[in-house]
C-alpha positions as CSV (number, residue, x, y, z in Angstrom):
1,X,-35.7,-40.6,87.1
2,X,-32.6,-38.5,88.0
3,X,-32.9,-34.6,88.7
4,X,-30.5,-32.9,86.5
5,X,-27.4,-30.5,87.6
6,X,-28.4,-26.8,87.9
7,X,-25.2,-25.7,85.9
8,X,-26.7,-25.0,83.3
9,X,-28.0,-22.1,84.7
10,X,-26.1,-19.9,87.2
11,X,-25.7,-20.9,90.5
12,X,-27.7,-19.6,93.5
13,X,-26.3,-19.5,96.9
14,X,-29.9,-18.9,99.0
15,X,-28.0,-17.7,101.9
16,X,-26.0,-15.1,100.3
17,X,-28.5,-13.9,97.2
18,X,-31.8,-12.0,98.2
19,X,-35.2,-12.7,96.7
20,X,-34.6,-10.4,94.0
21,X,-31.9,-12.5,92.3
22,X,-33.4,-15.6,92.7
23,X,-36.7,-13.9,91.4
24,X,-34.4,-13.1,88.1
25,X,-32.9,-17.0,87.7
26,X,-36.8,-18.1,87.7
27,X,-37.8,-19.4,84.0
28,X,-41.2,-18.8,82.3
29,X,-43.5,-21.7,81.9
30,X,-46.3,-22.2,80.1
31,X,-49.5,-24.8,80.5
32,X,-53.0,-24.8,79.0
33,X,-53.9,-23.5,82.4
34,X,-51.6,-21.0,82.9
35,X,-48.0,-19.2,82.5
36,X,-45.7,-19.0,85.6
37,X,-42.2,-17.9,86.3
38,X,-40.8,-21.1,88.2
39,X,-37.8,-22.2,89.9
40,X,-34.7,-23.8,87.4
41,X,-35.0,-27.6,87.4
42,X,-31.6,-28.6,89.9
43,X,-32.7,-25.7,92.3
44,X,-31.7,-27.1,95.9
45,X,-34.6,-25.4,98.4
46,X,-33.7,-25.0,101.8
47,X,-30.5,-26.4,101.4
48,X,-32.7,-29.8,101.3
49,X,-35.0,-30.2,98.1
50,X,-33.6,-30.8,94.7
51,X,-36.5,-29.6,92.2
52,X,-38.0,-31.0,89.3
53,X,-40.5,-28.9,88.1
54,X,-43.5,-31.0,87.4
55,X,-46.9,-28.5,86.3
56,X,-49.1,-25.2,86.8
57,X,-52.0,-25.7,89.3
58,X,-54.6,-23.5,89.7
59,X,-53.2,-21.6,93.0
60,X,-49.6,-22.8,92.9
61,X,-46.6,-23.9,90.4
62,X,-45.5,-27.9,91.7
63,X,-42.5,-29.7,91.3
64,X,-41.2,-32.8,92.0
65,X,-38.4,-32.6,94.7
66,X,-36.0,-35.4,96.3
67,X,-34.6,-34.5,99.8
68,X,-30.8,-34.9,99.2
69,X,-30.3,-36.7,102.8
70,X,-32.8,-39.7,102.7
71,X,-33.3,-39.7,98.9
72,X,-37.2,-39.7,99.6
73,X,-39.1,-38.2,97.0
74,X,-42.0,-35.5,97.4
75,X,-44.5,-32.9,96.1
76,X,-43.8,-29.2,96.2
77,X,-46.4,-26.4,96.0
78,X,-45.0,-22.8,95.6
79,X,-47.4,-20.0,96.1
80,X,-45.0,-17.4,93.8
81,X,-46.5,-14.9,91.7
82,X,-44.9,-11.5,90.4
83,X,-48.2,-10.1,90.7
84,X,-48.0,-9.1,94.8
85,X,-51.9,-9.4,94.7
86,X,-52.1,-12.8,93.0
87,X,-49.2,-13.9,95.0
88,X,-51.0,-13.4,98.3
89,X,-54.4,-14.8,96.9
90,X,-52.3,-18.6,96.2
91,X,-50.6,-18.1,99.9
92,X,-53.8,-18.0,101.5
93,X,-55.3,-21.2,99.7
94,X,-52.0,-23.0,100.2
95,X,-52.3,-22.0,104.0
96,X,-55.7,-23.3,103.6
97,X,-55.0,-26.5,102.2
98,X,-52.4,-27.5,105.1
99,X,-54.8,-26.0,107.6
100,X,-57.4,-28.7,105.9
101,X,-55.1,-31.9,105.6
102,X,-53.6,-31.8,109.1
103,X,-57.0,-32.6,110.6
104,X,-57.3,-35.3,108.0
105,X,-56.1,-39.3,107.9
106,X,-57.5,-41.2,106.0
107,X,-55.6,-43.7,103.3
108,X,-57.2,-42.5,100.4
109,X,-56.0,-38.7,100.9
110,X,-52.6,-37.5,100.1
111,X,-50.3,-36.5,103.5
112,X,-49.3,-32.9,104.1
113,X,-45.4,-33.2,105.1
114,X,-44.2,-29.7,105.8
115,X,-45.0,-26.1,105.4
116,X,-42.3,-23.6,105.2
117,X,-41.4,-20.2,103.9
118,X,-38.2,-19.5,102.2
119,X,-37.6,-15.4,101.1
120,X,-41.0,-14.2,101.2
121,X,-42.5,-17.3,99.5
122,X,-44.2,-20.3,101.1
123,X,-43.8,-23.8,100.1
124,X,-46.1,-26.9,100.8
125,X,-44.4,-30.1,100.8
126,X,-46.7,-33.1,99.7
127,X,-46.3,-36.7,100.0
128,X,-45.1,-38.2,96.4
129,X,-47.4,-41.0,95.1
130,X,-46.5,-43.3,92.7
131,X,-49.1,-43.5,89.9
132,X,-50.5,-42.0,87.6
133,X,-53.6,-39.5,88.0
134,X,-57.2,-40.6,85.9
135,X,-57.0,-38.2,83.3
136,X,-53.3,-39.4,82.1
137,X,-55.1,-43.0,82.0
138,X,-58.3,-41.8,80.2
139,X,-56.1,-40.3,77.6
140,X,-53.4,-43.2,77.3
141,X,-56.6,-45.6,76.6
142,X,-57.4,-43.2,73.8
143,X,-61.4,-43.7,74.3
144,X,-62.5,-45.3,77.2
145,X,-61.9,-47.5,80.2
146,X,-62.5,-50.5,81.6
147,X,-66.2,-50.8,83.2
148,X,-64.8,-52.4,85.9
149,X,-61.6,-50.5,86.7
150,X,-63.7,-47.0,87.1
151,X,-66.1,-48.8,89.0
152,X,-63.3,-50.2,91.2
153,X,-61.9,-46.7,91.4
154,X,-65.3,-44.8,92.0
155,X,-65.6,-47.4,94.8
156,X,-62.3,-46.2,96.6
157,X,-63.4,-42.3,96.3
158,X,-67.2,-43.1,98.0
159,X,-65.5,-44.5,101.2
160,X,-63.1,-41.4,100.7
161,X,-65.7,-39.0,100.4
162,X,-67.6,-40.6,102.8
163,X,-64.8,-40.4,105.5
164,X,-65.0,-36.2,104.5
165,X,-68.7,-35.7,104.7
166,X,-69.3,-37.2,108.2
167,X,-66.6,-35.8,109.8
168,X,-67.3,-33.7,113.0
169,X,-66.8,-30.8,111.0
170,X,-67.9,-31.7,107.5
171,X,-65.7,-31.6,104.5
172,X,-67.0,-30.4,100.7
173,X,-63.9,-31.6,98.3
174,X,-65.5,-29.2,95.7
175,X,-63.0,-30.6,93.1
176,X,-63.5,-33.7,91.9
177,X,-62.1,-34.4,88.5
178,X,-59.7,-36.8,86.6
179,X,-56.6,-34.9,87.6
180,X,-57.2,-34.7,91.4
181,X,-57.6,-38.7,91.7
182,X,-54.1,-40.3,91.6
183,X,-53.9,-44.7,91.0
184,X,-50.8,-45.8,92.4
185,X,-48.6,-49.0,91.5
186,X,-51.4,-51.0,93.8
187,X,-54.6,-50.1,92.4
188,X,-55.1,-47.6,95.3
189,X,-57.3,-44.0,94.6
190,X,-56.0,-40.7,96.5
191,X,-57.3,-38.0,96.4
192,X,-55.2,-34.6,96.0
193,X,-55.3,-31.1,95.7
194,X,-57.9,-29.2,99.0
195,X,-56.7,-25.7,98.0
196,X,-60.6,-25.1,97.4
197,X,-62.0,-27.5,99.9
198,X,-64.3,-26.1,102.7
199,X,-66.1,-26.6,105.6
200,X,-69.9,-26.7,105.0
201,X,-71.4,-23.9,107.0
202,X,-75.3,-25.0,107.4
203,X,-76.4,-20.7,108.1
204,X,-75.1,-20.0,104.6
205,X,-77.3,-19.3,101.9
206,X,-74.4,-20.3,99.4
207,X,-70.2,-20.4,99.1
208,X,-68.5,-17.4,99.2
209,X,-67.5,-17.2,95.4
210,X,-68.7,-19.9,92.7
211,X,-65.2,-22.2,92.3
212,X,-64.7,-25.4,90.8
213,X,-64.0,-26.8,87.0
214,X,-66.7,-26.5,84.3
215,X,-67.7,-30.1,83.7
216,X,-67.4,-31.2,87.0
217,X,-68.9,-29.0,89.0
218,X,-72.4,-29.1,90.4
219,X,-74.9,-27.1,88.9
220,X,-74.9,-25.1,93.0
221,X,-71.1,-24.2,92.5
222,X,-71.7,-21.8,89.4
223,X,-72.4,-19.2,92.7
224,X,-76.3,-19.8,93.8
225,X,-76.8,-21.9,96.7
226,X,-74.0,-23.3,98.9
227,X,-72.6,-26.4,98.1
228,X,-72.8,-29.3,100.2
229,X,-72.1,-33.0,100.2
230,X,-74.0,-33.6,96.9
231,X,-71.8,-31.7,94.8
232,X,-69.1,-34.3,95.4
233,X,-71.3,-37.0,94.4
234,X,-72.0,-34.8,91.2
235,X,-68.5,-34.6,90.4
236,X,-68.1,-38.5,90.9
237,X,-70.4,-39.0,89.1
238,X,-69.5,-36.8,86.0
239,X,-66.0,-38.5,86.2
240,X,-67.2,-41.8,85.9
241,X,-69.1,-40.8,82.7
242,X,-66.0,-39.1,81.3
243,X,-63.8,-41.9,82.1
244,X,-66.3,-44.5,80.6
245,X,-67.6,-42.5,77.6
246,X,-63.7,-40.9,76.3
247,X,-66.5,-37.3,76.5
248,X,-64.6,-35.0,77.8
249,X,-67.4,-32.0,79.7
250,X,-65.0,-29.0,79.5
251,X,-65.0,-29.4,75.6
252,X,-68.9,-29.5,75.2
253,X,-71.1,-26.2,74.9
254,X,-72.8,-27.1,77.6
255,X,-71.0,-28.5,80.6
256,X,-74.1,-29.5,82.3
257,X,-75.5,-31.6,79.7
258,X,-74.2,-35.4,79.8
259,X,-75.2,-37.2,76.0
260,X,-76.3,-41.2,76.7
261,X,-73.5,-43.4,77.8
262,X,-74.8,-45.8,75.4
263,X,-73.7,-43.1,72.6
264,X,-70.1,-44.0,73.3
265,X,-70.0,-47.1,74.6
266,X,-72.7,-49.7,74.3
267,X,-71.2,-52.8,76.4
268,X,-71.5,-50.4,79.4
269,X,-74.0,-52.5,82.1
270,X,-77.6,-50.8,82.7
271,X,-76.8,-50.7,86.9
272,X,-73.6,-48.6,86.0
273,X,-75.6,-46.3,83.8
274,X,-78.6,-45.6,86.7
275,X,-75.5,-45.4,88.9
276,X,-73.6,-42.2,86.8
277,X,-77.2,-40.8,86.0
278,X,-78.3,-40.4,89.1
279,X,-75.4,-39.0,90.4
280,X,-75.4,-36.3,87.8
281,X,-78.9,-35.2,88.2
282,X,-79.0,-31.5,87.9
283,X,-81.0,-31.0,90.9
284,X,-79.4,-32.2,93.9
285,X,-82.2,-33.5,96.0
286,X,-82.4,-35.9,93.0
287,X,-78.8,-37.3,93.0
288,X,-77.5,-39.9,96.0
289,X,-77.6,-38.3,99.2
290,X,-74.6,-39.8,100.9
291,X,-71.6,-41.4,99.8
292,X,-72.3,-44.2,101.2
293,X,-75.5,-44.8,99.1
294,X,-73.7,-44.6,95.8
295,X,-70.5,-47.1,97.6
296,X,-73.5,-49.5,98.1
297,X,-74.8,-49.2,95.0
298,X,-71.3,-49.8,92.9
299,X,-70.6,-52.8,95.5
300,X,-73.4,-54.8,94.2
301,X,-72.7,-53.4,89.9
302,X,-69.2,-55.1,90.7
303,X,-70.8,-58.4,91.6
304,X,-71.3,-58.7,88.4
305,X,-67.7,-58.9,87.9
306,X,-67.0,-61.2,90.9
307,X,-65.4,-58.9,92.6
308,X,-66.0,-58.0,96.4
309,X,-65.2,-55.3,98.5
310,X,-62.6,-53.7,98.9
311,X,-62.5,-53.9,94.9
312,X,-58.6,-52.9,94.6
313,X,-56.9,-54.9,91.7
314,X,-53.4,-54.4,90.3
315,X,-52.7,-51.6,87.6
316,X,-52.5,-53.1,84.0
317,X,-48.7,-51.9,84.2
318,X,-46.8,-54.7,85.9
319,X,-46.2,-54.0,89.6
320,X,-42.6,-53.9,90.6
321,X,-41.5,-55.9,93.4
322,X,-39.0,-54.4,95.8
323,X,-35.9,-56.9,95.3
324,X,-32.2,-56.8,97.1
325,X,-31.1,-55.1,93.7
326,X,-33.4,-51.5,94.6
327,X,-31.4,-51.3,98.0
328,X,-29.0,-48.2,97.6
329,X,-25.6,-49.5,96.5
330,X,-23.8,-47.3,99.1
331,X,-25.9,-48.8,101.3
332,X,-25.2,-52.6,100.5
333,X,-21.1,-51.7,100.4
334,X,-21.9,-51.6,104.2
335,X,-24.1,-54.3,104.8
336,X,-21.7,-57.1,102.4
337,X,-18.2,-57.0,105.1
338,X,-20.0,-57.2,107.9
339,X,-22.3,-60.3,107.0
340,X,-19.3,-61.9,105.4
341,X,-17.0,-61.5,109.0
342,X,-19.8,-62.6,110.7
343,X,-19.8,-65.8,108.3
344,X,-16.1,-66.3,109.2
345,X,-16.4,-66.2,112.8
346,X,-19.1,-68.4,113.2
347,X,-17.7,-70.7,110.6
348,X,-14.8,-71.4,112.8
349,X,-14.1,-75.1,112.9
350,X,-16.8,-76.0,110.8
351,X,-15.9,-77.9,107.5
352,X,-16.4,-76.8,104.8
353,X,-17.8,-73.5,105.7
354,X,-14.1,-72.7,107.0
355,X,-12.2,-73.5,104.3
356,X,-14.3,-71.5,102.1
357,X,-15.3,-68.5,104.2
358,X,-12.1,-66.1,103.3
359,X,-12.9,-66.9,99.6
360,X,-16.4,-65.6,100.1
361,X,-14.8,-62.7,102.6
362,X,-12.5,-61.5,100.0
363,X,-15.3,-61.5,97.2
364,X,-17.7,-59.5,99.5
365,X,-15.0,-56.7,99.7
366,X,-14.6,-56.4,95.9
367,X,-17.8,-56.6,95.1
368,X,-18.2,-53.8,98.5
369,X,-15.9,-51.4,96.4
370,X,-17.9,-52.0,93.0
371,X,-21.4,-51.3,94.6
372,X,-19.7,-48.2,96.5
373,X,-17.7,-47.0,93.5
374,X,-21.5,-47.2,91.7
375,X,-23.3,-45.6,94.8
376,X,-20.8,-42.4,94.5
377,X,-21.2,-42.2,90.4
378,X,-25.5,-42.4,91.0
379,X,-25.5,-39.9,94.0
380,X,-23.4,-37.5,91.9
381,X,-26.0,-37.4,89.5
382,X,-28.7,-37.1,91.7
383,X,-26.5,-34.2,93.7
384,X,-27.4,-36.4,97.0
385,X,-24.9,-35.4,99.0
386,X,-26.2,-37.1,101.9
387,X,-26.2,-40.6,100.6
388,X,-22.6,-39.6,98.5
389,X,-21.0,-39.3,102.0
390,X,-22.5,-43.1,103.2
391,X,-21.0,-44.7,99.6
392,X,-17.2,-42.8,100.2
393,X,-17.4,-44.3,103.3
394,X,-18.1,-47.8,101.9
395,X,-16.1,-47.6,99.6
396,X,-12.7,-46.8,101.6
397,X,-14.2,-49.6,104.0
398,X,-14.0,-52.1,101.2
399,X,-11.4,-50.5,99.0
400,X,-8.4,-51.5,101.3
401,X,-9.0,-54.8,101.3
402,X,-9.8,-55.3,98.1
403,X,-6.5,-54.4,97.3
404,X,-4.8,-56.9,99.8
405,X,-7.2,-59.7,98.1
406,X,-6.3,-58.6,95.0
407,X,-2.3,-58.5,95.7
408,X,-2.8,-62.1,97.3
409,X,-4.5,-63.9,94.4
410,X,-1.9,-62.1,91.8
411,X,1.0,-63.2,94.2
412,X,-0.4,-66.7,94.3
413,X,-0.6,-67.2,90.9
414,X,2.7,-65.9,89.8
415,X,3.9,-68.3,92.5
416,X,2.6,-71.1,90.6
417,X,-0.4,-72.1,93.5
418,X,-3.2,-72.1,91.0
């Protein structure tokens, strides 16, 4: 999708306008989470990032951002607050969570790609993945979904978890819920969002402050002991049931208490019911004690399925495959001249290739000035200048000669040759 123009609102020139006024340009969002003052959709950041303004987190307001240069896209995190206290509170966990993803590479966990602050306000930049996040599914099947895509997906997030846990420092996600578990175009699971992640600490007695999201929290994050490995394998666990059962936890009386799968949907297979049960246990010694147990355990329920590890299928939206018509039409106004002159020199003396090679020549640099002329009208819309510079360029390459093949064929034809 294209990022609209910022003139509808007036324009901010970041080196010449202090926090203040930009402050006053922000607009006032709300979400069932929260309300934040956020920047205008069209805001270029750093003189790089066009925004999009995307949602509210929990500790930060994120938007969806294209660098202007490459045309790349990403995620943006903005720790702004008009409150100087809250404000500092969301800098510190989006510190935190870049502190915690540059020690971390793994395939299933979303990549931290820069961290910078602009006027007294710091920005995280995410890398963008294309998908769609597990709640947005559970909602768009309207009541529940497929036994064998959550297992499939569960799968992805053990190994994923598993990776966190044994690491030499180890890793409590803390967060696990439909919205922090992205599926992109291929079927893979990452995992987003360590603003509340920590490092388990084996002298405490219990976290620092009780954090996480009713429903999908551990019984040990409501504040009593300190949360360790398990409580990600509770979370799993309570995500499978919600994805599988259409029940969502934060809208019960009790978050804690998980009513019989079989109550929602009865086709569900008795292993995948011992596997979400004994996850959720309330007690924790109880529940799966690795990640790695419960990965074992939804290997062999998707045997049933005839499907092996690693059980990654396609979405059930059609995958788009990259063809020569997604390469940037600025770009390709390039590439067109110079394959065709390369055609006519090496076609020297060769019949027919010779005879027909200045046809082909002089179609390559019309159809050079079309895909340029496109590549400026698309990068003006998009405001990415960088890419607007490459398709001028093409275009006066081509342009030129298009002219010359143009004049030649109109000259011929008056002259009676065709």
């Amino acid at each position: 999708s294209s990022f609209p123009s910022i003139s509808q609102y007036n324009r901010i020139d970041e080196k010449k306008y202090s926090a203040e006024a930009i402050a006053e340009n922000r607009i006032c969002v709300s979400t069932p989470q929260k309300t934040a003052l956020v920047l205008p959709d069209g805001f270029l950041l750093k003189e790089k990032y066009r925004l999009k303004f995307f949602t509210v987190g929990g500790m930060a307001s994120i938007y969806q951002a294209i660098d202007i240069m490459t045309d790349l896209k990403y995620i943006i995190k903005e720790a702004y607050s008009s409150d100087i206290n809250e404000k500092e509170i969301m800098t510190m966990a989006l510190l935190q969570e870049r502190d915690t993803l540059a020690r971390l590479s793994h395939p299933g966990i979303v990549k931290a790609i820069d961290l910078f602050q602009f006027l007294g306000t710091y920005y995280l930049v995410l890398e963008y993945v294309q998908g769609k996040n597990l709640d947005v599914y559970a909602k768009k099947m309207g009541v529940f979904i497929d036994e064998k895509d959550v297992l499939s997906w569960s799968l992805q997030v053990c190994e994923t978890l598993d990776y966190l846990h044994n690491l030499p420092e180890p890793l409590i996600y803390r967060d696990i819920k439909p919205e922090n578990l992205i599926v992109d175009v291929f079927g893979r699971v990452k995992l987003i969002d360590f603003g509340i992640a920590r490092s388990f600490k084996e002298y405490k007695s219990k976290d620092t402050m009780a954090i996480g999201t009713p429903g999908f929290a551990a019984p040990e994050q409501y504040g009593k002991k300190q949360t360790d490995h398990r409580a990600d394998i509770y979370s799993l666990g309570a995500t499978m049931h919600y994805l599988m059962s259409g029940s969502d936890p934060r809208e019960r009386e009790n978050p804690l208490l998980f009513p019989p799968l079989e109550n929602f949907n009865p086709s569900i297979s008795q292993i995948t019911k011992k596997i979400i049960n004994k996850a959720i246990k309330l007690e924790r010694d109880e529940r799966y004690q690795t990640a790695r147990e419960m990965k074992s355990d939804i290997e062999y329920a998707l045997k049933d399925y005839g499907v092996m590890y690693p059980a990654v299928r396609e979405p059930r939206e059609a995958v788009r495959i990259k063809t020569f018509g997604d390469i940037h039409p600025g770009i390709l106004s390039f590439v067109l001249p110079v394959l065709t002159s390369f055609l006519t020199i090496f076609s020297i003396g060769i019949y027919p290739l010779s005879f027909l090679s200045p046809f082909v020549v002089g179609l390559s640099f019309i159809a050079g000035t079309i895909l340029g002329v496109k590549g400026i009208i698309r990068d003006l819309k998009s405001q990415s200048y960088g890419m607007l510079v490459i398709s001028i360029m093409g275009t006066a390459i081509n342009l030129l000669p298009t002219i010359v093949v143009v004049l030649v064929v109109v000259a011929l034809i008056f002259s009676g040759f065709f």
